[in-house]
Structure formats: structure tokens, C-alpha cells
C-alpha positions as CSV (number, residue, x, y, z in Angstrom):
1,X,0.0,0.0,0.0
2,X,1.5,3.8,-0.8
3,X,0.5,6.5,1.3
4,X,1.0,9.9,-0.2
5,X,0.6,13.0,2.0
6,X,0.4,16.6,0.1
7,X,0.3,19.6,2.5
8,X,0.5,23.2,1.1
9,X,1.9,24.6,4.7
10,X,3.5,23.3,7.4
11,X,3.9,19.6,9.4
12,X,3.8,19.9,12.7
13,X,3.9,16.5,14.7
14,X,4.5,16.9,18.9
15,X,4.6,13.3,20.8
16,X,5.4,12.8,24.2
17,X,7.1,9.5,23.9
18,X,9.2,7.8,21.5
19,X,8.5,8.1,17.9
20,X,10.0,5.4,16.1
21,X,9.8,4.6,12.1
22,X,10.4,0.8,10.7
23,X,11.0,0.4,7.0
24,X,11.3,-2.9,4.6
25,X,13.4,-1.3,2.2
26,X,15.2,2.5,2.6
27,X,13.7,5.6,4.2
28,X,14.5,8.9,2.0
29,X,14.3,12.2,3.0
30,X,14.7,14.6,0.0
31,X,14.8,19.0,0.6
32,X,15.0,21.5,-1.9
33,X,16.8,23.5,1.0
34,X,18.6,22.4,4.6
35,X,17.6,19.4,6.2
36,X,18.1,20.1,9.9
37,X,18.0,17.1,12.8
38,X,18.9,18.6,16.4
39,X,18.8,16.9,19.4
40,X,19.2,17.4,23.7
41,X,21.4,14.0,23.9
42,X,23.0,13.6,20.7
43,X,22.6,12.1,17.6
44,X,23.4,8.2,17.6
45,X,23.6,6.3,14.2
46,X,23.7,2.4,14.2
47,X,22.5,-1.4,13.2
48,X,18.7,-1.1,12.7
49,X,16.8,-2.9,15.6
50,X,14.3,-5.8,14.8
51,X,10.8,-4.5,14.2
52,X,7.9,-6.0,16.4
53,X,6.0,-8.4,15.1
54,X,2.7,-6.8,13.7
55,X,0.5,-9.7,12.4
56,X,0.1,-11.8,15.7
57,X,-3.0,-10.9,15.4
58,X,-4.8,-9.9,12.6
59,X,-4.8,-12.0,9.0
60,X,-6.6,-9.9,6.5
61,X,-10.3,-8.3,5.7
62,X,-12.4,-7.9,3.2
63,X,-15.9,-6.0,2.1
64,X,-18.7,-8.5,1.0
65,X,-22.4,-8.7,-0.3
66,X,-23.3,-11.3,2.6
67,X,-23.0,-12.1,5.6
68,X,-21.5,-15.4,4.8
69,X,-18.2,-13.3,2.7
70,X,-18.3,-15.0,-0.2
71,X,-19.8,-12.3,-2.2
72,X,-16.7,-10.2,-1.9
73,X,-17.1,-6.7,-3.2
74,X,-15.2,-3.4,-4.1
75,X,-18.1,-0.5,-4.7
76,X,-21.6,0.0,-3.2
77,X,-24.4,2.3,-3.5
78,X,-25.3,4.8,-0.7
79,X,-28.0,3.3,1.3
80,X,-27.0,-0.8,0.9
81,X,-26.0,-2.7,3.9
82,X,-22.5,-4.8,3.9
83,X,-20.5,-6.3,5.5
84,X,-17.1,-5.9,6.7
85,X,-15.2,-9.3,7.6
86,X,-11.9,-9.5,9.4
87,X,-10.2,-12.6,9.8
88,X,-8.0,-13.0,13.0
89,X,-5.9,-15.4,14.9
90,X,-4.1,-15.8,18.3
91,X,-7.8,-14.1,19.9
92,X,-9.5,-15.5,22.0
93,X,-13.5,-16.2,22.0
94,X,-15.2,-12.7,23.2
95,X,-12.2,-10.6,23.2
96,X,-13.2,-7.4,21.8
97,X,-11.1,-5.7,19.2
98,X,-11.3,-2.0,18.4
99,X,-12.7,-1.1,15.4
100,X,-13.0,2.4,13.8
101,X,-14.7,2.9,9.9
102,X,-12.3,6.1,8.1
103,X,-12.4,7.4,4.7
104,X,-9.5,7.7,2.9
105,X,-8.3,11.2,1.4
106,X,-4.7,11.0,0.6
107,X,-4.6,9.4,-2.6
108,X,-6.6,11.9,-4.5
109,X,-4.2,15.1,-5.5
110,X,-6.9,17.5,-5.2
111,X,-7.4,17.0,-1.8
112,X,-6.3,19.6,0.7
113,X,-6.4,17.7,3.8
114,X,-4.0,15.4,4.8
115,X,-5.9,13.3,7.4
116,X,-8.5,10.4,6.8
117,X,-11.8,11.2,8.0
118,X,-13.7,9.1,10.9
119,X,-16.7,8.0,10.3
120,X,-18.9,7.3,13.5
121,X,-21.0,4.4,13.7
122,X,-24.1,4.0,16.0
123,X,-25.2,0.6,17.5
124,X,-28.2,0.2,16.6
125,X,-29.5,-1.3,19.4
126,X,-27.8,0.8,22.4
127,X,-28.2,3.9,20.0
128,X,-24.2,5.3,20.7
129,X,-21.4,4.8,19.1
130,X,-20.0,1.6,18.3
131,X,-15.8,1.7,19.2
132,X,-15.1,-2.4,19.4
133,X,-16.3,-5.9,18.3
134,X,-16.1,-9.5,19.9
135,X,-14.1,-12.4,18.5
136,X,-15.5,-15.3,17.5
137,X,-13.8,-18.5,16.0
138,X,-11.2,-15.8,15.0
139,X,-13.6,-13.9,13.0
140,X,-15.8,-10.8,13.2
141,X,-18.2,-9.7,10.6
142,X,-19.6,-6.3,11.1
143,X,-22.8,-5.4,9.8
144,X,-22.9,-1.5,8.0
145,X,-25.6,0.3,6.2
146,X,-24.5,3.4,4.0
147,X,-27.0,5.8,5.2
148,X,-26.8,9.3,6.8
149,X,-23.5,10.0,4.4
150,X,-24.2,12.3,1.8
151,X,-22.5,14.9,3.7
152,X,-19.0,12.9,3.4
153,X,-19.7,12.0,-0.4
154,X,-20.6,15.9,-0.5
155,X,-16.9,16.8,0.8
156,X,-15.5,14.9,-1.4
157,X,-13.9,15.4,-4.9
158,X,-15.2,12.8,-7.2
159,X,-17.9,12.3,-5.2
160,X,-17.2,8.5,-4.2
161,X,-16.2,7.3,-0.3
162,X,-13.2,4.8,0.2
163,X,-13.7,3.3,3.6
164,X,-11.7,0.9,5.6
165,X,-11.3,0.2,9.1
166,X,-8.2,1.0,11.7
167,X,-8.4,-2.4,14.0
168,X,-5.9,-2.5,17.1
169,X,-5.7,-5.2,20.1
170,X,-2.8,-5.2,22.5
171,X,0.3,-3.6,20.9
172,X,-0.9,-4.3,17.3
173,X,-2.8,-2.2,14.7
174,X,-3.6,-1.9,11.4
175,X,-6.2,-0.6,8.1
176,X,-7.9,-3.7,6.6
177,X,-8.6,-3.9,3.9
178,X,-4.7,-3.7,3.6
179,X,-4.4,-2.8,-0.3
180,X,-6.7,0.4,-1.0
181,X,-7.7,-0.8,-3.9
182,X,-10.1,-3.6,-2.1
183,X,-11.5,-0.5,0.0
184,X,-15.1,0.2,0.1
185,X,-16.0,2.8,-2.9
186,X,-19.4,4.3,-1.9
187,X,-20.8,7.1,-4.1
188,X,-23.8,7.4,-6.7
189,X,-23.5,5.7,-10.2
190,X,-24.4,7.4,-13.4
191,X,-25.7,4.7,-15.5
192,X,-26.7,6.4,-19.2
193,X,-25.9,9.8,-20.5
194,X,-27.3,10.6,-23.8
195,X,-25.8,13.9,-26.0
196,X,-24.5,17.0,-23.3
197,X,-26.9,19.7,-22.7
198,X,-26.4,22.8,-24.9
199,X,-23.8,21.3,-27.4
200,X,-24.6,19.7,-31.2
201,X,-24.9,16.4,-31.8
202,X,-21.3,15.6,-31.9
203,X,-20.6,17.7,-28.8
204,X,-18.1,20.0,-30.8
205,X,-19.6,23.3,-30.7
206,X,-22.9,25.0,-29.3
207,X,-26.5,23.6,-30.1
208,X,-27.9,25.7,-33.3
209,X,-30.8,26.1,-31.5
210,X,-29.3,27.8,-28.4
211,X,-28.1,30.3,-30.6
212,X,-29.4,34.0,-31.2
213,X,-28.1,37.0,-32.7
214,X,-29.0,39.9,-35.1
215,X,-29.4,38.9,-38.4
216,X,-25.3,39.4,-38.7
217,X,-23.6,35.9,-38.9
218,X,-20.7,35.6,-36.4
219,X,-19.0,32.6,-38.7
220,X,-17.1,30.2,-37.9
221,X,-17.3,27.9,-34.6
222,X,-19.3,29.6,-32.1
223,X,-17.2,28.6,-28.9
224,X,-12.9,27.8,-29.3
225,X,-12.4,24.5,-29.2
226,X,-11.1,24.8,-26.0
227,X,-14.2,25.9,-24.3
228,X,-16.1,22.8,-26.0
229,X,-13.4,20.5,-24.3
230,X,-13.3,22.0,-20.8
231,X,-17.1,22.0,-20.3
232,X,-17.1,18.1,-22.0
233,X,-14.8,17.1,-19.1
234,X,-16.6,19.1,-16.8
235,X,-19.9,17.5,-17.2
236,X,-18.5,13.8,-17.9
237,X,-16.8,14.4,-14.1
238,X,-19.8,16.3,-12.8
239,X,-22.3,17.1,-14.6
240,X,-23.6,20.7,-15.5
241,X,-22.6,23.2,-13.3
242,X,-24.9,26.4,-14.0
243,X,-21.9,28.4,-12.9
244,X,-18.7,27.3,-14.7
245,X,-21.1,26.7,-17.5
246,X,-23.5,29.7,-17.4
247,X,-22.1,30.6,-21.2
248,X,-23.3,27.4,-22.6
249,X,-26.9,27.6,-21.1
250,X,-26.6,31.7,-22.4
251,X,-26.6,33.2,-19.1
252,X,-23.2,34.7,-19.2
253,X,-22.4,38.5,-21.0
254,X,-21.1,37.9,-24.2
255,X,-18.8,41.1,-24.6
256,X,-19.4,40.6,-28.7
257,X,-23.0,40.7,-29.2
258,X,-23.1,38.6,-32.6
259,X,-21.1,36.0,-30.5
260,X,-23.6,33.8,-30.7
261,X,-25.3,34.3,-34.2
262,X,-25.8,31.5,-36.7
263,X,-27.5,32.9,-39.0
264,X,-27.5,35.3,-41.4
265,X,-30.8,37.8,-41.7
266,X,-30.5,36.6,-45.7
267,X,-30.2,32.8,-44.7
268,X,-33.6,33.8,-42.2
269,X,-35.4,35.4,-45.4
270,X,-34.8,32.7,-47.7
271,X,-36.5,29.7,-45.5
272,X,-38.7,27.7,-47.1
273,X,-40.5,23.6,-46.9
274,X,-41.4,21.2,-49.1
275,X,-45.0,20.9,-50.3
276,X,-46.2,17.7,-52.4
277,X,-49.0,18.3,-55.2
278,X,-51.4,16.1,-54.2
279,X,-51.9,12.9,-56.1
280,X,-48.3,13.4,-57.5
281,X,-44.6,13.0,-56.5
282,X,-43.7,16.9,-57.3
283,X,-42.6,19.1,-54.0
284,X,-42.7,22.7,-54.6
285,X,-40.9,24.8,-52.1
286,X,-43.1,27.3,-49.8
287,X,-41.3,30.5,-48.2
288,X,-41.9,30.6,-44.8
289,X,-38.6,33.3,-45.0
290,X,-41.0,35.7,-47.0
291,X,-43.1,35.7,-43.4
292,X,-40.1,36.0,-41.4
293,X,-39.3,39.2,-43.7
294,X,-42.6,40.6,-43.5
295,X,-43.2,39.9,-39.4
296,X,-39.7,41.3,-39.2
297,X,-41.4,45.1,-39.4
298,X,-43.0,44.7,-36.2
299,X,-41.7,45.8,-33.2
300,X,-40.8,43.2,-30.1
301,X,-43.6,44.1,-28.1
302,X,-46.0,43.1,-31.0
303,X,-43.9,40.0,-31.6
304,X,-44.0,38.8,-28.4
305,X,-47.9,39.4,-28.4
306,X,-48.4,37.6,-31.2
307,X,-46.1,34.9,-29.9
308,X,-48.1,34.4,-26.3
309,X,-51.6,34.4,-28.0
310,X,-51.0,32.0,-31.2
311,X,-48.5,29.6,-29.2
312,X,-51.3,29.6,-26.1
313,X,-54.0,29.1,-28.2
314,X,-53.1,26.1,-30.1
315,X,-50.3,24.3,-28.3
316,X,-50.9,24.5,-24.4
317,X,-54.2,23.8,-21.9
318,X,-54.5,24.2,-18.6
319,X,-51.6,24.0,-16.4
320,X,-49.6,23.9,-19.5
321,X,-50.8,27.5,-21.1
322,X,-49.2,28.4,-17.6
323,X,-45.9,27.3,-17.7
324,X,-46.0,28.0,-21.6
325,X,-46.1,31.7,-20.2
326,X,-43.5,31.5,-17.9
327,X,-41.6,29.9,-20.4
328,X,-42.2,32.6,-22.9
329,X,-41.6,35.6,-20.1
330,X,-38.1,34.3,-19.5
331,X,-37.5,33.9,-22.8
332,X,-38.8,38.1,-23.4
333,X,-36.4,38.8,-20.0
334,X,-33.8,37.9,-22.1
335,X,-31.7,36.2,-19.0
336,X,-31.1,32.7,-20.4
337,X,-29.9,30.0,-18.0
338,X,-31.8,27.2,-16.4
339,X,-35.7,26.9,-16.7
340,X,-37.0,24.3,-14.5
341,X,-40.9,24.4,-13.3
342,X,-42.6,22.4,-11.1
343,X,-46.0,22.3,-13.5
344,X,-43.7,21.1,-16.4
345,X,-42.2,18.4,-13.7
346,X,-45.3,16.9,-12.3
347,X,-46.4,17.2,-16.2
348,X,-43.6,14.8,-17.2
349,X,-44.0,12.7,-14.5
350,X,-47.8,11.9,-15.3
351,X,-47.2,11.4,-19.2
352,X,-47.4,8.0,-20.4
353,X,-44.5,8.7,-22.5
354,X,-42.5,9.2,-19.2
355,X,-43.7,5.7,-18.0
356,X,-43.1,4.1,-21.2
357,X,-39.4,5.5,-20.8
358,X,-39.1,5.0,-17.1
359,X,-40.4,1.2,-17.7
360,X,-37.3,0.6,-20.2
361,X,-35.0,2.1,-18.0
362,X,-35.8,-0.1,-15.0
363,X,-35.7,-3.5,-16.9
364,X,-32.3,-2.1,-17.9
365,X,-30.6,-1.3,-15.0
366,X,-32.7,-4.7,-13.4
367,X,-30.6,-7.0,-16.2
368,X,-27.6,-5.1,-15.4
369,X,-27.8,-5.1,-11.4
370,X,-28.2,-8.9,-11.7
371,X,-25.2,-9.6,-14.0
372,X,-22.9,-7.3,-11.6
373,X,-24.3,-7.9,-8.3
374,X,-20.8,-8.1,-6.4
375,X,-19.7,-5.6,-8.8
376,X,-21.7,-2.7,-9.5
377,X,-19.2,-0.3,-10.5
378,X,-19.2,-2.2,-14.0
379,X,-22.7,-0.5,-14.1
380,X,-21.2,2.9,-14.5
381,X,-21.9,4.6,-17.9
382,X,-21.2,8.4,-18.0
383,X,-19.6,8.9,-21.2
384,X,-22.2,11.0,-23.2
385,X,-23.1,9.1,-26.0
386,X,-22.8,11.9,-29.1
387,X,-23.2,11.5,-32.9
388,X,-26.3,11.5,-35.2
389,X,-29.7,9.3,-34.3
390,X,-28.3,6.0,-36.5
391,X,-24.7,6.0,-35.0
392,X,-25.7,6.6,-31.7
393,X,-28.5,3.6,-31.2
394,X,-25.9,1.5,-32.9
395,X,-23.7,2.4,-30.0
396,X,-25.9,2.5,-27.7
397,X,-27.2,-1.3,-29.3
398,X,-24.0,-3.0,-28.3
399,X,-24.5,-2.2,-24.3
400,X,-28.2,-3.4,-24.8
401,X,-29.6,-0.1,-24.4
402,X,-33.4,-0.1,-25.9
403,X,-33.8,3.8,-24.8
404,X,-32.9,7.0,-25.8
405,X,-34.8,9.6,-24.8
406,X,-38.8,10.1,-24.6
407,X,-40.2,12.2,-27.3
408,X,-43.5,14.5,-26.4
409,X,-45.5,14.8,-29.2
410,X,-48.5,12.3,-28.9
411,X,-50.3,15.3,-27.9
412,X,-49.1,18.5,-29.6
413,X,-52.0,20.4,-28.4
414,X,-51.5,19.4,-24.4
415,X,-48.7,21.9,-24.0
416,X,-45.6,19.5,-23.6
417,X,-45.0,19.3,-27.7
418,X,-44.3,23.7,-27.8
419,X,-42.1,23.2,-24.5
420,X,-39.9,20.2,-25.0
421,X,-41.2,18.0,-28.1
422,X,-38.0,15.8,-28.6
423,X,-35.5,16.0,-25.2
424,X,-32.2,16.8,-26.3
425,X,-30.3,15.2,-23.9
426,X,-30.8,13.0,-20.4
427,X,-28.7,11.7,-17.5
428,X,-29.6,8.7,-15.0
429,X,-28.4,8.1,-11.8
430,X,-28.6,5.6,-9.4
431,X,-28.8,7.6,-5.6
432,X,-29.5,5.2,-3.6
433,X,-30.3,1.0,-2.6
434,X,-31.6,-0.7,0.1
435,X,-31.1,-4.7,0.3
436,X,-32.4,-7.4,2.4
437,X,-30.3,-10.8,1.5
438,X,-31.7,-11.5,-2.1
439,X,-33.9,-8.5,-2.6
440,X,-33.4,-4.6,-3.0
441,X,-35.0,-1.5,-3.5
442,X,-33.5,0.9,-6.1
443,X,-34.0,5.0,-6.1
444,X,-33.0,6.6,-9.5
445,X,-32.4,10.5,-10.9
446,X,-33.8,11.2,-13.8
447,X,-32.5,15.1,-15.5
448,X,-33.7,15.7,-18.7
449,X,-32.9,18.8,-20.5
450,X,-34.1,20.5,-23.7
451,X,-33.6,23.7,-25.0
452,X,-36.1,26.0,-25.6
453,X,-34.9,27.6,-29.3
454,X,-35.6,27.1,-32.6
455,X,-33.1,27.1,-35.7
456,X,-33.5,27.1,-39.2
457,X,-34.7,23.7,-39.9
458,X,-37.4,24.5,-37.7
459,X,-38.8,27.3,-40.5
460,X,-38.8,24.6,-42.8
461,X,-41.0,21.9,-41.8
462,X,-44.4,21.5,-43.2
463,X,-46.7,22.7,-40.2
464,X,-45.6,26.1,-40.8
465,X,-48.1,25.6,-43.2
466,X,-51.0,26.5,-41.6
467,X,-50.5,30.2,-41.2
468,X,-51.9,31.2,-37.6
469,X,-50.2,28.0,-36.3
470,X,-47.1,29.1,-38.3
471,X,-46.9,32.6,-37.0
472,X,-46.3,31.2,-33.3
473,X,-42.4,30.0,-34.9
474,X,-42.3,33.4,-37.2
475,X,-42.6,35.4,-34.2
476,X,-40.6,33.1,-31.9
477,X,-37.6,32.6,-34.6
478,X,-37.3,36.5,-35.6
479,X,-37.1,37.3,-31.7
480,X,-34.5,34.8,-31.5
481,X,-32.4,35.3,-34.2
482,X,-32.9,38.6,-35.3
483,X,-33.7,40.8,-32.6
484,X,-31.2,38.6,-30.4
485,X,-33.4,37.4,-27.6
486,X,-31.5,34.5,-25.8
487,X,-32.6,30.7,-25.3
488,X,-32.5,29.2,-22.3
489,X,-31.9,25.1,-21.6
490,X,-34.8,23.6,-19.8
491,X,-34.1,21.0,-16.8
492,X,-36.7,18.3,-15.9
493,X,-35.2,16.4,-12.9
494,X,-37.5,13.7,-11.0
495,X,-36.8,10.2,-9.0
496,X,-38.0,6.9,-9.2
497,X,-37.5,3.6,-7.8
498,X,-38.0,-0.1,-8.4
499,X,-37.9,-3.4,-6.9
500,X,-36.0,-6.6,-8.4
501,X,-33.4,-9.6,-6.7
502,X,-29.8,-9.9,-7.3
């Protein structure tokens, strides 16, 4: 086992005893300046003494499924009980051995502190805190269930606990499991990640439908390269941070107001669809730019008039109409950033298309739980998976992924089609599991995010042809994209949970 200890100030250690160091191999001190050793007695250099003997007592331990220990096991879910096994000789029956659960902080560079942090544990029948356990036939096996540490998995970097135990009787101690890589790693699992919020398809530059502008084409790649690549990292460690990432949901400033534009006001004036004669195979293109020129006289209080009543009256009831609104309000405040709404939520939750989606996902993870029961870090999937609709279920195919992402438009006049219609991108997460022997209980995250936009393949499909319907997206795109009024990415996140057997 290495232990690695990074400290940005000073060591300090003060011991009232003797402090004595045994090593294998060599011991190395390295200094960029003096290396200083003082003394009241003297300095005394000879033959190395013989180091006590420090497994009398323990043998090894080990992190398991059961209670039995064959089902040994590296990584668990917050909320699972387990069980922590440590094999002992020389002890006899009853003996108690002290036993203390830490998480381990030193191998991870980031981390500032340089001690392991204690984790108390409560008996569960006395209700205080558990210090020791009795020996039996050389063996205890300690029962633990993760709850009650989201604040530790908080704390830390990537998010995931390593836990071990510090065991000591008589004169010896020690950290079992001995290697760290058989330590517990406790933490949340993303499981399926499909496209990034607020990039393309290919995750190489910003969405076209995210961007706005006036009518004067910024060309070129809308963000450098390098901005593409920090925020991919970002979210593949983390997820979306509305923060570090507040210019890719169009929060942030831009200090160049045609940062962000796509399109030219020529390329908005020359939209157009594809009509079929009827009872032939001809298509004759329809301008729909010829509106976007002609609406384009208006001003933006008439727009967005026009935009409220036609989009209300035809795609959005109830409820709906009211978060349509709100939608539509942010959209005129011109702030960008994160929508999220509690009557689009509850919406989502209730659709069938939700359930339908939900339903696939479960027997999914359910398949995937049972082929990786002792090892459920095998489960993790957060790479986003990017590339156009054929290439990605191919991908997605070969991890025996049936889903993708729900599409709202069974009802285009309920209010969910105008709002989100096809979600652009979705994250899963398993949070949490409770097991009993053979059985669990799994509580999933579900984010999905849209972006609330249009973009030029949006003036050209063939329901602009109806021309009060039409003149909700004539409105909507000239605010957009030639009077600069900024999208925003919408964030549906709800849980769920399921039941199945290992």
C-alpha cells in the first residue's frame, strides 16, 4: 500500500514519547533546501533494531455482499447494507477488538487535507457509538448500512467514499482492507448519459438552437475549441454546473453581441418547406422566410404578443398555457440560463411517454444489477453518448440499451409538444439502494434537459403551413435570431425507484 501525504503549509507533529519509524526497504528524505536534525542527547547512528512483530493478530479483511463473505465486493451504493469481515488469529472467544470505519483522502491530488476522515458508527441497538467488536472463532463480521453520508460524499472530490477500518488489540494495529484498492468505494452511479446539454450532436460546438443574434452571422465555430473541451470534461466528471457553465446555457455576458449568431438575416429570409401536389410526386418549395421578412417590421412588443396568444391558443391547456407563459416571459427577459418548473415536472411525470421510458430504463438497469451484483461499478456509464440518431442507437445497441430519450409529441396540443417536443439530452443516476439478503429497493435520478430555441430547420418543416399556427415560430424565430433574444436550456429532474433480486 502507498501513502501519499500533500500539504500546502507546514507539518507539525509533537509526541510525548518515543517516535520510532520501521521500513522494509530504505527511508528517503529529500529538501529543496537544509535538512536540519537537532537533538538534547546527541545524535546516535547504528544497526537497525528488529521491528515488532505486527501480524500476531490480525490475518486480513475484506468488504462483502453477505454475511457469509463469499460475495466479496469493491463498490456499493449509498443506502446498501454490507458487511465488513476480518479474519483474526491468536484471539481469544469474546475478546473485543477495536474497530474504527475512516475514509480515505490521501490518494486523491486535489485534496487539501491530509488526514482520513472518521466515520462514526451507531449501534443500533444501544443507540451510541459503536468503538469495538467480539471475536468469534477468529472472526468478526460487522454489519454497515451506507445511510446518513451524503454529507461525506458531499466533501469529497469525485464524489465516491473509500472506507476501511483501523483495528488494534494489545500492541498491534492496522487498516484492513490492507491494499486500498479492495477499500469500500461508496458514491452514486451514473448509468446512461445521452448527448450534453447545450452542445450539437457531436458535442463539438454550441447547439444551433441555443443560438441568437442579429441577423449578422458571427461565422465560424461559435465557442474555441477549448471551451467545447473543458465544459465536456466538466460535465463527464460532474455534470452541468450552472456556474462554470453559465455561457453554454446563455446566461453569461457575451462582450461581442453577434457571439452567438448563426444565421444570417439573408439565410432567415430565404426559409422555405417542401410541399407535395397532391396525387403526385412533385414538392414545390413554400417560403416561410417571406413571413419571417414581412413579421420582421414589427416591433418586439407586438412580436412577443403575437407569440403568447398563437402559441397559447393552439399548443398548451390548462396548467400547461401556464408554464408555456412562464416559459415565454423568461425567454422576453432575455436572461437565459436554467428553466425548470414544477407544472412542467409533475407534467412529465404523469405522461405516459414518461412511463413508457421509465419502464425501459428499469428492466435495464434490473438486467444489469443482476449480471454485476458483487460488482456494480461495472454498471457505470457516464460517457455521453454523441453523434447523429443512426450512429448513436448502434452504439448504444451494443451495451443493450433499448432507450434513448422520450419524445412528447403524442399530444401536440396538451402543451408539452411547444415546451420540449424531442428532449435533447438525459442523465440517469442511481442515488440510492436498500437490500435485504436477495432483494433490494433501487432509487433513480432522472434530469432531462431541452432547449427552448428554434433554428432554421425549424422554418422549414411542413406545419408552418397552416399560417396562424405558423406565425407562433415566425414570431418566436425573428425574436430569436434577429432581434437577439437569448434561449435558455430547460431542466426536468424527477426520482423513481423499483424493486428486483440480485
Amino acid at each position: 500500500m502507498t501513502r501519499i501525504r500533500r500539504v500546502g503549509g507546514t507539518i507539525t507533529e509533537r509526541t510525548r514519547g518515543n517516535e520510532i519509524y520501521y521500513a522494509e526497504n530504505d527511508i528517503a528524505i529529500n529538501a529543496v533546501g537544509n535538512i536540519s536534525v537537532t537533538s538534547g542527547k546527541g545524535v546516535v547512528f547504528g544497526e537497525p533494531e528488529t521491528p515488532p512483530v505486527l501480524n500476531q493478530y490480525f490475518v486480513k479483511g475484506w468488504w462483502s455482499l453477505d454475511i457469509e463473505g463469499n460475495k466479496k465486493i469493491k463498490s456499493a451504493i449509498p443506502g446498501m447494507t454490507v458487511y465488513f469481515h476480518l479474519e483474526t488469529k491468536n484471539i481469544p472467544n469474546d475478546s473485543s477488538v477495536f474497530m474504527t470505519l475512516f475514509e480515505e483522502d490521501n490518494s486523491e491530488n486535489e485534496e487539501t487535507q491530509n488526514e482520513d476522515d472518521k466515520i462514526t458508527l451507531i449501534n443500533s441497538l444501544t443507540k451510541k457509538e459503536s468503538f469495538s467488536e467480539k471475536v468469534s472463532n477468529n472472526k468478526i463480521v460487522k454489519t454497515i448500512t451506507l445511510k446518513n453520508i451524503d454529507s461525506f460524499i458531499q466533501d469529497e472530490v469525485d464524489k465516491v467514499l473509500e472506507l476501511y477500518f483501523k483495528c488494534s488489540y494489545f500492541n498491534e494495529a492496522g487498516q484492513f482492507p490492507i491494499s486500498n484498492d479492495e477499500y469500500l468505494k461508496v458514491g452514486q452511479i451514473i448509468v446512461d448519459r445521452y448527448k450534453i446539454p447545450g452542445l450539437n450532436e457531436n458535442g463539438t460546438d454550441s447547439a444551433d438552437d441555443l443560438c441568437y443574434g442579429f441577423g449578422i452571422k458571427k461565422g465560424g465555430s461559435i465557442f474555441e475549441s477549448s471551451e467545447v473541451s473543458d465544459y465536456v470534461s466538466r460535465y463527464e466528471e460532474n455534470g452541468f454546473d450552472e456556474i462554470l457553465d453559465e455561457k453554454i446555457s446563455n446566461k453569461a455576458i457575451l462582450s461581442d453581441k453577434n457571439g452567438k449568431a448563426k444565421y444570417s438575416e439573408a439565410e432567415c429570409y430565404s426559409a422555405a418547406y417542401n410541399a407535395r401536389i397532391p396525387f403526385t410526386n412533385i414538392d414545390i418549395p413554400i417560403s416561410t422566410g417571406l413571413d419571417i421578412r414581412v413579421f420582421n417590421n414589427l416591433s418586439d412588443d407586438v412580436l412577443f404578443w403575437d407569440f403568447e396568444q398563437t402559441a397559447s391558443l393552439y399548443f398548451a391547456t390548462g396548467l400547461l398555457e401556464t408554464n408555456l407563459k412562464q416559459m415565454i416571459a423568461k425567454f422576453k427577459a432575455n436572461e437565459g440560463g436554467i428553466y425548470e418548473n414544477e407544472i412542467l415536472t409533475n407534467a412529465i411525470i404523469e405522461s405516459e411517454v414518461t412511463k413508457k421510458y421509465c419502464n425501459d430504463v428499469e428492466e435495464y438497469l434490473k438486467t444489469k444489477i443482476k449480471e454485476n451484483s458483487t460488482e456494480l461499478q461495472k454498471i457505470e456509464d457516464k460517457k455521453p453518448y454523441l453523434g447523429n440518431y443512426g450512429d448513436i442507437q448502434a452504439d448504444r445497441g451494443n451495451e443493450n440499451k433499448t432507450f434513448t430519450r422520450p419524445i412528447y409529441n403524442v399530444n401536440k396540443m396538451e402543451g408539452l409538444t411547444i415546451a420540449l417536443n424531442d428532449i435533447w439530452a438525459t442523465q440517469i443516476t442511481i442515488k440510492e439502494m436498500e437490500n435485504d439478503n436477495n432483494n433490494y429497493t433501487c432509487k433513480y435520478e432522472v434530469i432531462l434537459w431541452d432547449h427552448f430555441g428554434l433554428d432554421l430547420p425549424d422554418m422549414e418543416k411542413i406545419f408552418n403551413i397552416i399560417p396562424s399556427v405558423g406565425e407562433a415560430f415566425v414570431t418566436w424565430f425573428i425574436l430569436q435570431h434577429l432581434r437577439g433574444y437569448k434561449p435558455f436550456i430547460t431542466k426536468i429532474k424527477f426520482e423513481k425507484e423499483f424493486e428486483g433480486t440480485f
